[in-house]
Backbone as a chain_set.jsonl record, in Angstrom:
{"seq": "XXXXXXXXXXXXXXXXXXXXXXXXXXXXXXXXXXXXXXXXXXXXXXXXXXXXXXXXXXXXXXXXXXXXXXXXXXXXXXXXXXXXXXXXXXXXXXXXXXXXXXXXXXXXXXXXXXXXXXXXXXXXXXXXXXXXXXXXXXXXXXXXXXXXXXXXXXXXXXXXXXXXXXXXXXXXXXXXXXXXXX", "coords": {"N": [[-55.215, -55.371, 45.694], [-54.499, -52.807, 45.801], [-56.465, -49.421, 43.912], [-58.267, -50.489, 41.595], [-56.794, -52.87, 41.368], [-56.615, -56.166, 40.946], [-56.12, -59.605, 42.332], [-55.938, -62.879, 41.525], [-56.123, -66.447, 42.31], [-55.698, -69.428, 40.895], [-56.879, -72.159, 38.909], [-55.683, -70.893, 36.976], [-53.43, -68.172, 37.17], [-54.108, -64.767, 37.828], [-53.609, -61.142, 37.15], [-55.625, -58.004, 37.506], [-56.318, -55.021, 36.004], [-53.505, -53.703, 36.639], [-52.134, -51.014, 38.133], [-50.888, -51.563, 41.142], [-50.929, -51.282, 44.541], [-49.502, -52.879, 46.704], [-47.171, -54.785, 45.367], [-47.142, -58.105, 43.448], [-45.928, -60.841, 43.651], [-45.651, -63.274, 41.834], [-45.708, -65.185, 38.912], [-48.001, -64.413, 36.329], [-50.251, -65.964, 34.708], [-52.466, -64.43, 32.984], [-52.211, -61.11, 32.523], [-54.971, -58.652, 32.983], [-56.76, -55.491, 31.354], [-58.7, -53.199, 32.327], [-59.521, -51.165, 30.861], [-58.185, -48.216, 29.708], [-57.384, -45.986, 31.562], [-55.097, -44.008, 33.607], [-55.457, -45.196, 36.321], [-55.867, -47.004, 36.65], [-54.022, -49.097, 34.936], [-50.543, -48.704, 35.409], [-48.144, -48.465, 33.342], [-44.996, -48.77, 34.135], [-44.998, -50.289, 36.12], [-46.581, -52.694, 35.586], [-44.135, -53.457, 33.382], [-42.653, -54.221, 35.162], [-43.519, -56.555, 35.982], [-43.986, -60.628, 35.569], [-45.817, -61.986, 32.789], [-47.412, -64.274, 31.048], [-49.548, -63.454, 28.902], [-50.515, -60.943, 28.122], [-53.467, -58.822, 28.196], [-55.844, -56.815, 26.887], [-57.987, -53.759, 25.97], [-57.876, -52.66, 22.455], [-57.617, -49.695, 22.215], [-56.128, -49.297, 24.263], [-53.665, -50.985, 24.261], [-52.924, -49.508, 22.082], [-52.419, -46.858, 22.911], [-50.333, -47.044, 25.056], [-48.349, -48.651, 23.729], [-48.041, -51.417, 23.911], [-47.661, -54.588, 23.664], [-49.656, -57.677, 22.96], [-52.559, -58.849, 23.396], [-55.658, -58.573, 21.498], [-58.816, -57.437, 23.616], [-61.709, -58.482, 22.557], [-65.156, -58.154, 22.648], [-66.904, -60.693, 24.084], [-65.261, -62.795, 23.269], [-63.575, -65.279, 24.883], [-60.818, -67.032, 26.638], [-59.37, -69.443, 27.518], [-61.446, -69.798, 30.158], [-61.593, -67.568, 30.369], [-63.218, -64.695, 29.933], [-64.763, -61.714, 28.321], [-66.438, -59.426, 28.127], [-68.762, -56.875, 27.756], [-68.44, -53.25, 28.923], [-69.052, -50.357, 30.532], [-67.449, -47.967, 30.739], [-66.867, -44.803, 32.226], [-65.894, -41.771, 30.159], [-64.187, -43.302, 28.524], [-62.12, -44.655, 25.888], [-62.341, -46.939, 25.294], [-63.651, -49.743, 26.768], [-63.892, -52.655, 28.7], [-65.262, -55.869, 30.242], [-64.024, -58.278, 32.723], [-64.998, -61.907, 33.111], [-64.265, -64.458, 35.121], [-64.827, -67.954, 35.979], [-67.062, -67.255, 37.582], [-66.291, -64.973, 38.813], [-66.193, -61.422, 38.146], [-65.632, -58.479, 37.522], [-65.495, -55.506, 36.436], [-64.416, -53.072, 36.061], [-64.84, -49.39, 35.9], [-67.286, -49.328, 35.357], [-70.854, -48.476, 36.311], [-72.54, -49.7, 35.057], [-73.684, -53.398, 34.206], [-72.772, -56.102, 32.216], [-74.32, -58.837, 31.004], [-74.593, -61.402, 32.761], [-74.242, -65.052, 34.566], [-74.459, -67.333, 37.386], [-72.844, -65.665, 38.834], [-70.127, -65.043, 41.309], [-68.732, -63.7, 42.602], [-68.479, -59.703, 42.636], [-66.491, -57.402, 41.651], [-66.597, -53.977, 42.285], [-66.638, -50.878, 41.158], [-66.956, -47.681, 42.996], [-68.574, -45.17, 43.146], [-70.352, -42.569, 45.076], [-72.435, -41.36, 42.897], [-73.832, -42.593, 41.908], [-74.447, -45.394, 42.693], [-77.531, -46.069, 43.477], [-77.695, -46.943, 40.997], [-75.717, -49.34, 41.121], [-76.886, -51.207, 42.995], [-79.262, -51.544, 41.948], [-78.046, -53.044, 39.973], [-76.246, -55.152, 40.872], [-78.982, -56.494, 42.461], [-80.074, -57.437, 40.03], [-77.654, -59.002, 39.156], [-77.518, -61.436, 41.406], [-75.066, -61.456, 42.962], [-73.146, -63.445, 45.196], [-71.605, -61.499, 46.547], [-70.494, -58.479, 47.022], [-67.843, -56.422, 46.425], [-66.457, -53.229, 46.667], [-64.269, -51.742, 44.754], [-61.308, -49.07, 43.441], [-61.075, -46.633, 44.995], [-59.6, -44.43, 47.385], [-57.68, -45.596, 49.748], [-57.23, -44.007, 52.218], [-58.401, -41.334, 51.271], [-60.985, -41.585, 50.519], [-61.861, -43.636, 51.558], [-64.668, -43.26, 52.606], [-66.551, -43.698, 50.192], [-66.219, -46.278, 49.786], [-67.057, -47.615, 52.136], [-69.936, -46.359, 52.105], [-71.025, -47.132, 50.049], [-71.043, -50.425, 50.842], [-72.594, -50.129, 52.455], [-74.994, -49.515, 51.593], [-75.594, -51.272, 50.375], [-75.909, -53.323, 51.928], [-78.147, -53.04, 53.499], [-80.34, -53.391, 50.753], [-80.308, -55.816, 51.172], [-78.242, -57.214, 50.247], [-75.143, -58.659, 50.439], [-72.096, -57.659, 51.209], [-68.568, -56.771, 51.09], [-66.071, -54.772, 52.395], [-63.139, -55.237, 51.338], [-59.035, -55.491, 52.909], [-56.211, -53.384, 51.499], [-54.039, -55.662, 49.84], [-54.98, -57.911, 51.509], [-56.414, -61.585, 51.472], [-58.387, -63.45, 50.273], [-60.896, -65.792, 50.439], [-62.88, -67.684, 48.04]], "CA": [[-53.824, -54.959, 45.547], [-55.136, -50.96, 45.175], [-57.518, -48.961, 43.261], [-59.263, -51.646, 41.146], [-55.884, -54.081, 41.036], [-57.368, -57.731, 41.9], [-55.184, -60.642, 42.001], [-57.009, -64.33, 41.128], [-55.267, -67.769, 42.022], [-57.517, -70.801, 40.822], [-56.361, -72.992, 37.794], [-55.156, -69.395, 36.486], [-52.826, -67.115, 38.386], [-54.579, -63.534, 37.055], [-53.714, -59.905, 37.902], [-56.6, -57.526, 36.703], [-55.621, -53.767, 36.09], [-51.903, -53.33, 37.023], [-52.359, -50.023, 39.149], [-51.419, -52.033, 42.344], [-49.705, -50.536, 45.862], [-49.012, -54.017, 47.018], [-46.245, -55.35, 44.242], [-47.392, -59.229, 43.125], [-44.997, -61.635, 43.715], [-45.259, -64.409, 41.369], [-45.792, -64.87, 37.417], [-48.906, -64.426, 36.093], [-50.818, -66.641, 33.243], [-53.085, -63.48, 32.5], [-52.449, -59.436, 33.145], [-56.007, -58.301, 32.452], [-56.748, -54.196, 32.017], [-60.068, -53.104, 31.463], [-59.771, -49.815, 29.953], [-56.907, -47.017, 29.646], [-56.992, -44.51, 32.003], [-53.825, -44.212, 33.899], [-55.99, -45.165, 37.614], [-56.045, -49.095, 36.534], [-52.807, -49.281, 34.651], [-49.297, -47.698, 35.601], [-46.913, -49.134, 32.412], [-43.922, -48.807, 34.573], [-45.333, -51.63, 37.289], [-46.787, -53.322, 34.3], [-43.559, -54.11, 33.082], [-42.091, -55.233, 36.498], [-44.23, -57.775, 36.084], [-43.943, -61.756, 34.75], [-46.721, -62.68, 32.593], [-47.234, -65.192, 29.737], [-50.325, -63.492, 28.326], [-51.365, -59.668, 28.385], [-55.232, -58.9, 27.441], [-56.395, -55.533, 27.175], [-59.022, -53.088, 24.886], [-56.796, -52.385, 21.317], [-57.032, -48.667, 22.13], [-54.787, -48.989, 25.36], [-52.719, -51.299, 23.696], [-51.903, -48.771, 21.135], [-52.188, -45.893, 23.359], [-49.331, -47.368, 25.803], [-47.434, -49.359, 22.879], [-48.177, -52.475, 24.547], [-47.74, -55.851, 23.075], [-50.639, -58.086, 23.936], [-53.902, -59.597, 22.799], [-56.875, -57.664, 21.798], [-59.929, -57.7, 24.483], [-62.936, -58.461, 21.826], [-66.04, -58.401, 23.768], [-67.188, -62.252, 23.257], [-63.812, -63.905, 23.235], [-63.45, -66.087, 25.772], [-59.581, -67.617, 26.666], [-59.251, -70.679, 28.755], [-62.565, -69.694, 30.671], [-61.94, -65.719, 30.849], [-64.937, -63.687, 28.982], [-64.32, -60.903, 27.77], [-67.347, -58.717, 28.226], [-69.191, -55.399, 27.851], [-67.891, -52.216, 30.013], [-69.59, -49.078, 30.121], [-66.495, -47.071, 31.198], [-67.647, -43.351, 32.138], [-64.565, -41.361, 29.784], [-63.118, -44.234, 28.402], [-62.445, -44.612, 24.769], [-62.812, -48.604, 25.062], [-63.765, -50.404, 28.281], [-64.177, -54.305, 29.342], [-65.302, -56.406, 31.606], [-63.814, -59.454, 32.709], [-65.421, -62.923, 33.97], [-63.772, -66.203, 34.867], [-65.497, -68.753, 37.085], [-67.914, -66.84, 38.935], [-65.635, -63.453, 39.429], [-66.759, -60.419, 37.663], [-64.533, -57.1, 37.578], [-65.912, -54.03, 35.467], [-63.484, -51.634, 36.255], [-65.311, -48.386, 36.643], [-68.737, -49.387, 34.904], [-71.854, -48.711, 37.145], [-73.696, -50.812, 34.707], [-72.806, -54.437, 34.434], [-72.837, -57.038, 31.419], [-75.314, -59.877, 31.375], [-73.881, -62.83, 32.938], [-75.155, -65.951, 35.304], [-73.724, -67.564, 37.958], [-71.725, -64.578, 39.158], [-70.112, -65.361, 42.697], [-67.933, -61.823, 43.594], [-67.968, -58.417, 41.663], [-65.431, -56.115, 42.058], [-66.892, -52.697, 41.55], [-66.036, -49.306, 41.261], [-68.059, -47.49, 43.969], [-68.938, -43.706, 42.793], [-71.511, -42.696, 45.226], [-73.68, -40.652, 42.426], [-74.106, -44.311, 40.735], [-74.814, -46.525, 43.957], [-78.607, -46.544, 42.976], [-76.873, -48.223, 39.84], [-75.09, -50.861, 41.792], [-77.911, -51.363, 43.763], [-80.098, -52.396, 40.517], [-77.593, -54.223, 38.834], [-76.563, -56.712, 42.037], [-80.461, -57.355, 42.686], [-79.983, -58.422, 38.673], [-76.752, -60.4, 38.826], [-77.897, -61.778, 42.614], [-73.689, -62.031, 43.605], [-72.78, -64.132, 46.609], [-70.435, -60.611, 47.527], [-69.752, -57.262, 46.274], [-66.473, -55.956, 47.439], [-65.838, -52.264, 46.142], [-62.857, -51.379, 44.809], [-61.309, -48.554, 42.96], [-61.117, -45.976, 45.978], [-58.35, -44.228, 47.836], [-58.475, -46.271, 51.3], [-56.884, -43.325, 52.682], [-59.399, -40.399, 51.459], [-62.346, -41.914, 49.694], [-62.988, -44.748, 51.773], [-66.383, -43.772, 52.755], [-67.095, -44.306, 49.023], [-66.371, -47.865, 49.539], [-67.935, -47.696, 53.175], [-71.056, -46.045, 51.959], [-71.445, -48.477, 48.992], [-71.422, -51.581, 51.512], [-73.823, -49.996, 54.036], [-76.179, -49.089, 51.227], [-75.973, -52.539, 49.698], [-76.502, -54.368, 52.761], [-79.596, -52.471, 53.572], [-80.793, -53.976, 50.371], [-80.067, -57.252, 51.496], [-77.214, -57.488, 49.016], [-73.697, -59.066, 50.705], [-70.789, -56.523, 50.518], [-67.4, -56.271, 51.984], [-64.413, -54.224, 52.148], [-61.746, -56.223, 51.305], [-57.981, -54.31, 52.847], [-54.978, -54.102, 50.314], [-53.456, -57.115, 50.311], [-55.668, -58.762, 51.826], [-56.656, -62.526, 51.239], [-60.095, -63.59, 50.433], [-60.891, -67.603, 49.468], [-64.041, -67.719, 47.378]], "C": [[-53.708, -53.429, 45.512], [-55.9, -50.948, 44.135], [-57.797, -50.106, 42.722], [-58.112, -53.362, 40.74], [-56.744, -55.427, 41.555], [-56.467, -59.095, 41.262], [-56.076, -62.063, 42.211], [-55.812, -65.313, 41.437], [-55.829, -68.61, 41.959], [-55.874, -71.334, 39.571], [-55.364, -72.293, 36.969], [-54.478, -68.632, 37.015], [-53.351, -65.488, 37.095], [-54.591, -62.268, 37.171], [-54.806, -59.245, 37.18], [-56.196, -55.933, 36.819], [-54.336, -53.136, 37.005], [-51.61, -52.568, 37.428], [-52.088, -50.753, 40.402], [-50.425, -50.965, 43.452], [-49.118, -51.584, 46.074], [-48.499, -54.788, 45.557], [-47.027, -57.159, 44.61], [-46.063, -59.854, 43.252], [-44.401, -62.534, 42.624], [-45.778, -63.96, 39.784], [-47.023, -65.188, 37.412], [-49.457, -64.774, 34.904], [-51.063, -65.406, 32.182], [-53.007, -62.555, 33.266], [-53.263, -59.601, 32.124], [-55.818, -56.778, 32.723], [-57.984, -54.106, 31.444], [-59.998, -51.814, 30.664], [-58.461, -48.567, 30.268], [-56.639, -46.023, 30.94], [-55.72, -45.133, 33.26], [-54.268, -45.335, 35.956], [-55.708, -46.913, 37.328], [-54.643, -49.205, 35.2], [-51.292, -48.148, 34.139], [-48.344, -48.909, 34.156], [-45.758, -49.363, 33.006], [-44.171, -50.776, 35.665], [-45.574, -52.965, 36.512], [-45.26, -53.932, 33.692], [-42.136, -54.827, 34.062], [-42.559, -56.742, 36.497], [-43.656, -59.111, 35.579], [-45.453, -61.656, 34.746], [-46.373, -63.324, 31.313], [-48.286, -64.401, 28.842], [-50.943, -61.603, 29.002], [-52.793, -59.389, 27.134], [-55.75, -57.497, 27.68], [-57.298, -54.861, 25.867], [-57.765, -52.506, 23.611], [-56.378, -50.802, 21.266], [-55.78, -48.31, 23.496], [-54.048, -49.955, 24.977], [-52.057, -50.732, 22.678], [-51.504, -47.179, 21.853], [-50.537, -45.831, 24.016], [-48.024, -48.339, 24.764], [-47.523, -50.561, 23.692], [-48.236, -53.683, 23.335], [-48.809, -56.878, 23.796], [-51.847, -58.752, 23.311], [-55.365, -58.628, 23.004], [-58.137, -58.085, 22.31], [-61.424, -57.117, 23.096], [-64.062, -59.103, 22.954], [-66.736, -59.989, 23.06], [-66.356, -63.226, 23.08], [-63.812, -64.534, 24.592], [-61.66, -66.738, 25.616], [-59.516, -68.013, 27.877], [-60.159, -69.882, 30.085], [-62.711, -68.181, 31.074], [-62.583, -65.096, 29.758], [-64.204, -62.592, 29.315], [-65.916, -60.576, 27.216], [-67.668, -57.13, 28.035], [-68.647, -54.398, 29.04], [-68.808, -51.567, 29.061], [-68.795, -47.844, 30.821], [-66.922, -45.452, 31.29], [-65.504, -42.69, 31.229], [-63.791, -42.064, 29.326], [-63.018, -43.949, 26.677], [-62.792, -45.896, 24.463], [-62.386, -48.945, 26.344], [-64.138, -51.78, 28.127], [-64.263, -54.714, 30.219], [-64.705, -57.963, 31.815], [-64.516, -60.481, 33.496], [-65.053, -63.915, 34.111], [-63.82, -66.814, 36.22], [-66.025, -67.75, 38.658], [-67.636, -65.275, 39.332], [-65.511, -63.021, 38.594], [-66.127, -59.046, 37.866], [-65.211, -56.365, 36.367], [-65.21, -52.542, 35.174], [-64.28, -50.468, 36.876], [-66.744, -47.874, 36.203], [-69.696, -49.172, 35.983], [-73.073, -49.657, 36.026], [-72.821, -52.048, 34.391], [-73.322, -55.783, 32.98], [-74.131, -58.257, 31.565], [-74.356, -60.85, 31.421], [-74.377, -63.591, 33.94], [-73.845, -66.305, 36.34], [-72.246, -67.146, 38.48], [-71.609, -64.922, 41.178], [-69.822, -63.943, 43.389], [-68.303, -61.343, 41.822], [-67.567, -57.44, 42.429], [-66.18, -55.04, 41.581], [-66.412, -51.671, 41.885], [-67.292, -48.685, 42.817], [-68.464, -45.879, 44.023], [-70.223, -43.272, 43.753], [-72.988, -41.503, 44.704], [-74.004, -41.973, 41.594], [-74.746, -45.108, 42.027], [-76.286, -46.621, 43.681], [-78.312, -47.331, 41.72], [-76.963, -49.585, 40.37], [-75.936, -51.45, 41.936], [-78.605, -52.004, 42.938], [-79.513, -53.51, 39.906], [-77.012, -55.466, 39.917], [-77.76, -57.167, 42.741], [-80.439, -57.859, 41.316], [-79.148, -59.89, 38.638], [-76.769, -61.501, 39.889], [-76.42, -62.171, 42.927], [-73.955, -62.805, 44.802], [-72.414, -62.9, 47.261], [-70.489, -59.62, 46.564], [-68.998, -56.795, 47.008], [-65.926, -54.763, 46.433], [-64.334, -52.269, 46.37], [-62.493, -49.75, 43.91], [-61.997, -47.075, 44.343], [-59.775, -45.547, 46.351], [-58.364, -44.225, 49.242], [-57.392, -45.157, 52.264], [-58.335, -42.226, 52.58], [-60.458, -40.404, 51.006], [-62.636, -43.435, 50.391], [-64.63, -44.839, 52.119], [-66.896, -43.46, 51.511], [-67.393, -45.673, 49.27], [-67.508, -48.359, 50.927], [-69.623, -47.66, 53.052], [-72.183, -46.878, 50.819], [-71.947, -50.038, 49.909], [-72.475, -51.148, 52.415], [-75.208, -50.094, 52.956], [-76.66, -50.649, 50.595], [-76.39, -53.559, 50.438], [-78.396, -53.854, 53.159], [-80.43, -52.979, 52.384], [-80.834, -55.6, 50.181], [-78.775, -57.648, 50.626], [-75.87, -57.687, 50.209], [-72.567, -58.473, 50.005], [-69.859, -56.345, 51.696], [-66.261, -55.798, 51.466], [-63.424, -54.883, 52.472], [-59.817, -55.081, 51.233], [-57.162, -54.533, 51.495], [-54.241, -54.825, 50.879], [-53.878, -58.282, 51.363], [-56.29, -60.156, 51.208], [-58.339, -63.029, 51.387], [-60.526, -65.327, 49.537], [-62.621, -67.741, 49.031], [-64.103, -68.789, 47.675]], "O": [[-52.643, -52.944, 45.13], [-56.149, -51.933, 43.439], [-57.541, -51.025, 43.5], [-58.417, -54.414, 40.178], [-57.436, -55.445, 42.572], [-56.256, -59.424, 40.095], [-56.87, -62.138, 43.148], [-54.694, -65.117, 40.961], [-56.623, -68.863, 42.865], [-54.676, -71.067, 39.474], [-54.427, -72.836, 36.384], [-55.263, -68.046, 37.76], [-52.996, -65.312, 35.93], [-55.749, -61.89, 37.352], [-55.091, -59.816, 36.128], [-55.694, -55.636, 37.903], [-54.374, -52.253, 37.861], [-50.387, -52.68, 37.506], [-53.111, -50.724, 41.085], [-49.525, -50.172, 43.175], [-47.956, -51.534, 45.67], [-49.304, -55.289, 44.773], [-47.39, -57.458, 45.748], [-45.089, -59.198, 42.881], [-43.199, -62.665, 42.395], [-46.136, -62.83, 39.451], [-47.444, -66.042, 38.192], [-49.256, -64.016, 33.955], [-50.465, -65.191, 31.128], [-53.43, -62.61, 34.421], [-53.076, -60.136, 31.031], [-55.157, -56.38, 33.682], [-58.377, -54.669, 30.422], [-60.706, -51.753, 29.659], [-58.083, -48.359, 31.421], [-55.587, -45.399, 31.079], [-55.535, -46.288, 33.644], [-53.41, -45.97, 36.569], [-55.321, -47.744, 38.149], [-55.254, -49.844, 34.344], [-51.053, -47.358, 33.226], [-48.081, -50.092, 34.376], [-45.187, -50.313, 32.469], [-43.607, -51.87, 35.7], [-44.983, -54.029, 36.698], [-45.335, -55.151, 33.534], [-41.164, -55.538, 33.803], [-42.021, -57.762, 36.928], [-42.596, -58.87, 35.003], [-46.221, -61.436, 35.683], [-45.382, -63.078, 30.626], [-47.976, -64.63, 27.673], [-51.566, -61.297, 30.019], [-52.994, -59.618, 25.941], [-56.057, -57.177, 28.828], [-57.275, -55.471, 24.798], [-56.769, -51.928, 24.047], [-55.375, -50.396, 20.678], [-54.927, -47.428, 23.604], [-53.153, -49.804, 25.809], [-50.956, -51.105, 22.276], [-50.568, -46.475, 21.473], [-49.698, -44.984, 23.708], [-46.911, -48.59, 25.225], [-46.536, -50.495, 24.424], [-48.83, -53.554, 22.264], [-48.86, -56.939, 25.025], [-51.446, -59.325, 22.298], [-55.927, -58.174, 24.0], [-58.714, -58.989, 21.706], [-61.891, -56.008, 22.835], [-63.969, -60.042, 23.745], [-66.962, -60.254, 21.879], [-66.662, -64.378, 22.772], [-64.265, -63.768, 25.443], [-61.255, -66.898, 24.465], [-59.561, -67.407, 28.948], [-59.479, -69.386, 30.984], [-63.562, -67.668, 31.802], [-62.142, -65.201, 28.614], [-63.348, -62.429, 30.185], [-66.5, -61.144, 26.293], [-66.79, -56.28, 28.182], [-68.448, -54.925, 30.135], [-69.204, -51.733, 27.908], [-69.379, -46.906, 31.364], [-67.327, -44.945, 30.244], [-64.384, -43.049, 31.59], [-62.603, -41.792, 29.499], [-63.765, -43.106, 26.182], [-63.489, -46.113, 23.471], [-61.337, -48.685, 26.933], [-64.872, -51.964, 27.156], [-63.622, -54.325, 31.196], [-65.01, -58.798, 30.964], [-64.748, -60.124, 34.651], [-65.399, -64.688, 33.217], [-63.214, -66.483, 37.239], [-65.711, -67.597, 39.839], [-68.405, -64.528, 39.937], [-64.825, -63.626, 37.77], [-66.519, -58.658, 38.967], [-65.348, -56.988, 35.314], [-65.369, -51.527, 34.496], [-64.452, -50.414, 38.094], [-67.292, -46.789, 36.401], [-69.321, -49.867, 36.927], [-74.179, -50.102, 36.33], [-71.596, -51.983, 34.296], [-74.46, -56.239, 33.089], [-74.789, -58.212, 32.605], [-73.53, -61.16, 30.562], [-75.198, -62.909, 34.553], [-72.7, -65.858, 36.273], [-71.158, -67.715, 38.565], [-72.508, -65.001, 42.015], [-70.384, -63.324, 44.292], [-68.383, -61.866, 40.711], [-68.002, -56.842, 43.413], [-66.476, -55.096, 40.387], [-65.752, -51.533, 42.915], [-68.184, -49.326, 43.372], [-68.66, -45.431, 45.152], [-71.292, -43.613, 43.247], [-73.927, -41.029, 45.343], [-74.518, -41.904, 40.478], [-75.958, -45.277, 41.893], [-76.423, -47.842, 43.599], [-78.826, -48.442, 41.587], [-77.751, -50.521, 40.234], [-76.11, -52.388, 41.157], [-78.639, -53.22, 43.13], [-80.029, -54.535, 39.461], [-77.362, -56.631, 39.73], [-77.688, -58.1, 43.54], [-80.881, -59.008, 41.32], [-79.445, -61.054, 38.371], [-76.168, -62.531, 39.584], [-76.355, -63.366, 43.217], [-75.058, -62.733, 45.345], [-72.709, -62.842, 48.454], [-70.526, -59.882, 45.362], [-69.248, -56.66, 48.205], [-65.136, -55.046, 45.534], [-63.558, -52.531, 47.289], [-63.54, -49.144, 43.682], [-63.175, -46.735, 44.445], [-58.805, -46.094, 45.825], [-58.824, -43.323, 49.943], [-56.724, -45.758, 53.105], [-59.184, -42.198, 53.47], [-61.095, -39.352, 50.968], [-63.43, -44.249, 49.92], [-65.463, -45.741, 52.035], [-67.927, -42.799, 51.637], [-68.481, -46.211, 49.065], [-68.447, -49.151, 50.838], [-70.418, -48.446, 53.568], [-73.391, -47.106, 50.76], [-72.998, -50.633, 49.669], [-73.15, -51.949, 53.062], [-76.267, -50.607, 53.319], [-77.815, -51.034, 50.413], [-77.04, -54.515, 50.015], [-79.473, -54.429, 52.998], [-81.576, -53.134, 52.807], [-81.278, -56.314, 49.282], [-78.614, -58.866, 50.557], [-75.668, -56.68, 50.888], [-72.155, -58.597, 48.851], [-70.12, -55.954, 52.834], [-65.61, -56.163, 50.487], [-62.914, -55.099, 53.571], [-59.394, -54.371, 50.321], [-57.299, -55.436, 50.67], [-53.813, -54.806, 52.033], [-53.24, -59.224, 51.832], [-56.84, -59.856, 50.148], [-59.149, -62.96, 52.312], [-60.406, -65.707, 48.373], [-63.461, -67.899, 49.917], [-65.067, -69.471, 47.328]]}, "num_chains": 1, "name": "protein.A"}
C-alpha cells in the first residue's frame, strides 16, 4: 500500500502501519503499527480509516494520543503475535506474525519464529548482509522489501532482491497496490 503499509485478507482483514499511498477500502478487524516514527504511521489517514481493533507499542499510543491496545511482545490475539523489533531510533518497536506472514517494520534483525511463509522487510542496503543471515535462519517461501520510496530508493528494494536471490533466497518486488495470494 507504500512505505511499509501491508494490507492482509485471510480469516482477518489487517492493515499493518497506516503510512499508505493507496487509501484501503474496506473495514479492518486489526490496524497494526510497529513502532512510532511518522514513515509507518500518518494519524490523519489513520483516522480515515474503519477498524474494530487498533494494536500498537504503548509509547506511540501515547505519543499520538491514540486509543488502542498495547503491543506486549508475547501476546498473541486471534492468531496475531506480537513479537520482538529491533527498530534502529525507535523508542519501542514490534514485530508482527499471523499465519505464516512476518512484518518487522524497519528491524534488520528478525524475532525467532517457525513456519514463516512471506516477510516484509525494510531494505537498508548497509544491513542487507543482515537480511541475508536472518532469511537463511527463518528459510521464508518470499521476501518482498518494503519500506522504500518506489520513486527514488527503489534500487534499495532492487538491490535487496538481487542480493537475496544470489543467495538462493526467493524475493520480489511487490508494486503499490498490487495483489499478491499467498
Amino acid at each position: 500500500m507504500g512505505n511499509s503499509c501491508v494490507e492482509i485478507v485471510d480469516d482477518l482483514h489487517i492493515l499493518i502501519d497506516p503510512n499508505y499511498i493507496v487509501k484501503p477500502e474496506y473495514e479492518f478487524d486489526y490496524v497494526l503499527i510497529t513502532h512510532e516514527h511518522n514513515d509507518h504511521i500518518d494519524v490523519e489517514k489513520l483516522k480515515s480509516l474503519e477498524y474494530k481493533n487498533l494494536i500498537a507499542p504503548e509509547y506511540t499510543l501515547k505519543l499520538y494520543k491514540l486509543e488502542g491496545i498495547r503491543a506486549e511482545i508475547g501476546k498473541e490475539l486471534e492468531g496475531i503475535k506480537i513479537l520482538p523489533s529491533w527498530c534502529w531510533k525507535s523508542e519501542e518497536s514490534v514485530s508482527y506474525y499471523y499465519k505464516g506472514i512476518l512484518h518487522t517494520g524497519d528491524s534488520a534483525k528478525f524475532p525467532d519464529v517457525e513456519n514463516v511463509k512471506v516477510v516484509f522487510t525494510a531494505c537498508f542496503p548497509d544491513f542487507y548482509d543482515d537480511y541475508v543471515k536472518e532469511m537463511k535462519r527463518l528459510k521464508p517461501s518470499i521476501v518482498i522489501p518494503v519500506h522504500y520510496d518506489p520513486e527514488r530508493k527503489l534500487k534499495n528494494a532492487e538491490g535487496l532482491v538481487e542480493r537475496l536471490r544470489k543467495e538462493g533466497i526467493n524475493a520480489k518486488i511487490v508494486k503499490i497496490g498490487e495483489v499478491m495470494e499467498i
